[in-house]
C-alpha positions in Angstrom: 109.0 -11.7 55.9 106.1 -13.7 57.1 104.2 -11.0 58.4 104.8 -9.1 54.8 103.4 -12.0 52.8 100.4 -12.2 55.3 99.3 -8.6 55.0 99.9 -8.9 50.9 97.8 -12.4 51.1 95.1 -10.2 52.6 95.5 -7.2 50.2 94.8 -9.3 47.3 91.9 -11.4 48.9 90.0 -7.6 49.4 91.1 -6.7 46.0 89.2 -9.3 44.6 86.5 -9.3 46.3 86.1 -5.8 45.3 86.9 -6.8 41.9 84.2 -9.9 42.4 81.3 -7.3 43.1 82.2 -4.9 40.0 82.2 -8.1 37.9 78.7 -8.7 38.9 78.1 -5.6 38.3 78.6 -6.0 34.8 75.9 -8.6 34.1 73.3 -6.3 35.2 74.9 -2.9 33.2 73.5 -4.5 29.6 70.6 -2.6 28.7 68.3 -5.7 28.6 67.1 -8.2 30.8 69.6 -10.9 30.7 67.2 -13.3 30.8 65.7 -11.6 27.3 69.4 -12.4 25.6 69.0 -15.9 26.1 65.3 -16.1 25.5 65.7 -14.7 21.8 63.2 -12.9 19.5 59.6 -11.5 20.5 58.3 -13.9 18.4 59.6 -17.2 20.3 59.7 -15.4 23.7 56.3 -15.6 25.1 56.4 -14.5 29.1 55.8 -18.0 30.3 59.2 -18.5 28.0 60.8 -15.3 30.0 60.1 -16.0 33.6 61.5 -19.9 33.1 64.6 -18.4 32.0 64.7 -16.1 34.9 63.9 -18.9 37.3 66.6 -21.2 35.9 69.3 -18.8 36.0 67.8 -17.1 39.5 67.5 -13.7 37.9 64.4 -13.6 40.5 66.1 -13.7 43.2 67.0 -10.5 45.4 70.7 -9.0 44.0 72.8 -9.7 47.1 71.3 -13.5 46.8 72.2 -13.5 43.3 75.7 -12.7 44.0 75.9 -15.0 47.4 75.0 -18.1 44.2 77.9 -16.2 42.5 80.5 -16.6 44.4 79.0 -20.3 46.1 79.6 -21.4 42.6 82.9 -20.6 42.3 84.0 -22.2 45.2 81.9 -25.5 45.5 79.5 -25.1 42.6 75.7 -24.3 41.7 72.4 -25.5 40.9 70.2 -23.7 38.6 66.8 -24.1 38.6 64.8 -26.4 40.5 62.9 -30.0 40.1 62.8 -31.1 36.1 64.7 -28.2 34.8 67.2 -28.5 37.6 71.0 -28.1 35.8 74.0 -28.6 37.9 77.1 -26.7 37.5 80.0 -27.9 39.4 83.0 -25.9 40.8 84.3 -23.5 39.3 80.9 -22.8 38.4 81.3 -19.3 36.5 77.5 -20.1 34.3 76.7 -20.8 31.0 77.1 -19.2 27.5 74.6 -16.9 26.3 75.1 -17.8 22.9 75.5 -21.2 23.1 74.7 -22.6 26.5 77.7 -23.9 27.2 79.8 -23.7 30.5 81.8 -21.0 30.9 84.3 -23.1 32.8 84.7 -25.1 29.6 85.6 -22.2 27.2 88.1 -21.0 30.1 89.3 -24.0 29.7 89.5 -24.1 26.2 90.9 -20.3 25.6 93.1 -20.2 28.5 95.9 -22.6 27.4 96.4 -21.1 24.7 96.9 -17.5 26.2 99.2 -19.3 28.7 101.6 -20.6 25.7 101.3 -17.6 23.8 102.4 -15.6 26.7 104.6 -17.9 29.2 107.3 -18.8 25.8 107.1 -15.0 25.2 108.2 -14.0 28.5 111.0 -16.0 28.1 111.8 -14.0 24.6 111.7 -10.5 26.2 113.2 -11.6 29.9 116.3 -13.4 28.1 117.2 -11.0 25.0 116.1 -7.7 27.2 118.1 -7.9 30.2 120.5 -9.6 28.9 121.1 -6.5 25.8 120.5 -4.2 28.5 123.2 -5.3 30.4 125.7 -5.6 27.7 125.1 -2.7 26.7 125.5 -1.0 30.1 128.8 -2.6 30.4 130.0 -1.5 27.1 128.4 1.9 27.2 129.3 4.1 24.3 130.6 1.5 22.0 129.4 0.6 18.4 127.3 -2.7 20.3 125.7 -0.1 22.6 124.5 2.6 19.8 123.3 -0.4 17.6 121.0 -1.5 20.5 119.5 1.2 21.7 119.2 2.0 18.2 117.3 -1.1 17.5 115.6 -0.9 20.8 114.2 2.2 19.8 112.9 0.7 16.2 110.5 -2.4 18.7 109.8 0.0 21.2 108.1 2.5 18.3 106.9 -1.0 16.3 103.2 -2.0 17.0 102.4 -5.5 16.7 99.4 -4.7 13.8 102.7 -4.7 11.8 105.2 -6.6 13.2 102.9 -9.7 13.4 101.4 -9.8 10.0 105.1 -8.9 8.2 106.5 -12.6 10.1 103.9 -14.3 8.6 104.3 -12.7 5.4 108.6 -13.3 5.5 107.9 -17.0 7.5 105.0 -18.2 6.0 103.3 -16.9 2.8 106.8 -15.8 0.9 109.6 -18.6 2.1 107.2 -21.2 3.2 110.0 -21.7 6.2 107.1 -22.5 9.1 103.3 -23.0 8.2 100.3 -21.4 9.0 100.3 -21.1 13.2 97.7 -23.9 14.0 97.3 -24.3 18.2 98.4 -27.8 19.1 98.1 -28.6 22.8 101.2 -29.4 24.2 99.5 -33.0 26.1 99.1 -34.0 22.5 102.5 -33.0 20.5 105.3 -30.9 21.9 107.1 -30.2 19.0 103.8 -29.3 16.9 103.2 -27.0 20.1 106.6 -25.7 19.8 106.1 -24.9 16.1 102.8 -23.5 16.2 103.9 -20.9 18.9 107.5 -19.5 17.2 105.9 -16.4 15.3 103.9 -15.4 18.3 106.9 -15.6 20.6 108.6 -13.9 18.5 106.2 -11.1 17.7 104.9 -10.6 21.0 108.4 -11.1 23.1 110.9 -9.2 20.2 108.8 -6.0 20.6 108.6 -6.2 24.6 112.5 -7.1 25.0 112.8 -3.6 23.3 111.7 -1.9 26.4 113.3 -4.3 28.8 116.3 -3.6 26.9 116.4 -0.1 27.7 115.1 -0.3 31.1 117.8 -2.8 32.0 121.0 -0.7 30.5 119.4 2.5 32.6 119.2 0.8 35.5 122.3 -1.1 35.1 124.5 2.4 33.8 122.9 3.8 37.2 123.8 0.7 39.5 127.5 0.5 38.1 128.5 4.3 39.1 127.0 3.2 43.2 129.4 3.8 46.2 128.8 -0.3 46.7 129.5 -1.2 43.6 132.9 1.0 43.7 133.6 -0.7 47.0 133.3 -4.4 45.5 135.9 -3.2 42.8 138.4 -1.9 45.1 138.0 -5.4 47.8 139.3 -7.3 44.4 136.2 -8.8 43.4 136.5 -10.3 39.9 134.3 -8.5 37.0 131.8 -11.3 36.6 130.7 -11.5 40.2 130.7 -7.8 40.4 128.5 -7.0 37.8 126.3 -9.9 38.4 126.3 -10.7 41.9 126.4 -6.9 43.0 125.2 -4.7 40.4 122.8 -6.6 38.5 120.6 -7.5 41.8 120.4 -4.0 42.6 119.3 -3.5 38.9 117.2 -6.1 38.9 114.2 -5.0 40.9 112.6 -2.6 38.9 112.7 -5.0 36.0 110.8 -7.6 38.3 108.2 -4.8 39.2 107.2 -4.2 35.4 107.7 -8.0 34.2 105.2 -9.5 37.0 102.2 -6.5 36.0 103.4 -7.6 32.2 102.8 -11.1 32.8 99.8 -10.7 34.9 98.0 -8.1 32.2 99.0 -10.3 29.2 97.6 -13.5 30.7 94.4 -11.8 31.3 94.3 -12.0 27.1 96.3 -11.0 24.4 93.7 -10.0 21.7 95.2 -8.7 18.9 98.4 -11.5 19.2 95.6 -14.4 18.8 93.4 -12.4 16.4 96.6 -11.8 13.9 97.8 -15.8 14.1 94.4 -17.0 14.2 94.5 -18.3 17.5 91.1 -18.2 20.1 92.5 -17.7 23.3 91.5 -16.0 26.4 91.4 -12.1 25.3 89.9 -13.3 22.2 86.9 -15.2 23.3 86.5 -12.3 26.0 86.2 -10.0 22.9 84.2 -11.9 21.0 81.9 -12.3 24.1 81.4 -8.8 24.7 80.5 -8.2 21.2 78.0 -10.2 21.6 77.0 -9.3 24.6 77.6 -13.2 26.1 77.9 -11.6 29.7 78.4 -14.8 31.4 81.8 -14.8 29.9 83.0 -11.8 29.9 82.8 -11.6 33.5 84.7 -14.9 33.6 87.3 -13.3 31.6 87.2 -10.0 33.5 87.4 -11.5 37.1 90.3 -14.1 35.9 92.7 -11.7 34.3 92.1 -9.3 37.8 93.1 -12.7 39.3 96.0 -13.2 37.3 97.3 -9.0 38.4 96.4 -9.5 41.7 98.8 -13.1 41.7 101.4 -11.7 40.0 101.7 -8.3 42.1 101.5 -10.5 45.7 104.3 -12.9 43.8 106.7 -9.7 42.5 106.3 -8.0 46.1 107.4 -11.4 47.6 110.2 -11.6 45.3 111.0 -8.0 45.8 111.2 -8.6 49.9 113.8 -11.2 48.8 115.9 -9.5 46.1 115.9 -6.3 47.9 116.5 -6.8 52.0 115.7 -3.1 52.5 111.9 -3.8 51.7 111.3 -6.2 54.5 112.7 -3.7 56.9 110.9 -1.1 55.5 
């Protein structure tokens, strides 16, 4: 087990290094000088202007140096420039805004909670009604509670979120004036204002991705139940309840660990149209916003965390595969 971990630790390190150098990349893949986006117009930029710039940010240095700085900053931090216009940048130093010379590390720190609540209570949402309907169902195949949730599984699976969002705040907000406008409150500051603020996007986001772990679970679950080991539990006199959950739903289980650890991982990189629908700025939208603008400091920030966050979640899910599933860790 041990030795698995180890060589998945070492997997993901590569991966993201790789990932680190194509996200470097990316600063130098705008068709202008960098240094020319933060300098502004012809009028104000006068060359003297232009190679400041360069020399405070260390666009003069060789490439290879420039990403050496890169990666030092991250790590234990950064100095840019040197003597008066010397600016420190401490750890996790990812540079400054384009747009409005402000820290990258702040805005991730900003943006980021609020991705993290929107997506961590709507995990919870899809994991708890999916496999839960999913095994129901399974167990009650063919019945009037099985057509009905396939049926309705069916109807969220087919239902984007440009709809599905915007009708909860019509039904929930503008029309019965049940819950107010979603306003992000951190959680530090009021819980239950949190709690509030984040219902419609839990719902939204975790209704319509329950659909498909609804469906994977009862496939997987209708498959597990028909297994010779399964059929030998039954006959050794094990009750229903541990059968099905003990024996059959573990087996079941694995796949639906697989998908839910890339789900969480890509969703955590940003969920863009979830914050841009209930007005929230979180991670995806400040990365879009970014991009738009062409504020490359932070869309590499945003691109190189949400690789992170994959990368984490598939060494996590492959450790909790080895565990679920015994027949990994001999394989």
């Amino acid at each position: 087990m041990l030795r698995f971990v180890i060589k998945k630790l070492l997997l993901a390190v590569s991966t993201l290094l790789a990932v680190s150098v194509l996200t470097f990349g990316l600063f130098f893949a705008v068709p202008n000088n960098p240094a020319e986006l933060m300098c502004g117009n012809q009028k104000v930029c006068s060359p003297d202007r232009l190679a400041m710039i360069e020399s405070r940010m260390g666009l003069d240095a060789p490439v290879p140096q420039q990403y050496g700085e890169f990666m030092k900053g991250i790590f234990v931090g950064r100095t840019f420039g040197e003597g008066d216009a010397a600016r420190e940048c401490p750890a996790p130093c990812l540079g400054f805004s384009f747009r409005n010379d402000e820290p990258v590390s702040e805005i991730v720190g900003r943006t980021l909670p609020v991705t993290l609540s929107i997506v961590s209570g709507a995990a919870v949402v899809w994991l708890l009604i999916g496999i839960t309907v999913g095994m129901v169902s399974a167990l009650r195949r063919g019945t009037v509670f099985d057509r009905g949730a396939v049926g309705v599984s069916l109807i969220g699976a087919s239902m984007p979120i440009l709809l599905f969002g915007p009708l909860l705040l019509i039904v929930f907000v503008y029309e019965s004036g049940l819950l107010g406008y979603p306003t992000y409150v951190p959680i530090t500051d009021n819980p239950l204002a949190w709690a509030s603020a984040m219902i419609l996007p839990w719902i939204a986001l975790g209704f319509l991705n329950s659909a498909s772990y609804a469906r994977l679970s009862r496939a997987q679950m209708v498959e597990t139940l028909s297994e010779d080991f399964v059929r030998t539990a039954r006959a050794k006199g094990l009750s229903k309840g541990r059968v099905h959950v003990r024996h059959a739903l573990r087996a079941a289980i694995t796949p639906i660990v697989t998908i839910a650890g890339l789900d969480l991982g890509t969703y955590l990189g940003g969920t863009v149209i979830t914050e841009t629908i209930f007005g929230f700025t979180g991670l995806g939208k400040a990365s879009l916003n970014a991009a738009i603008n062409l504020d490359m400091p932070v869309v590499m920030a945003t691109v190189l965390l949400a690789a992170v966050f994959i990368v984490v979640a598939n060494v996590v899910v492959d450790a909790l595969y080895a565990v679920i599933d015994p027949r990994v860790r001999l394989g």
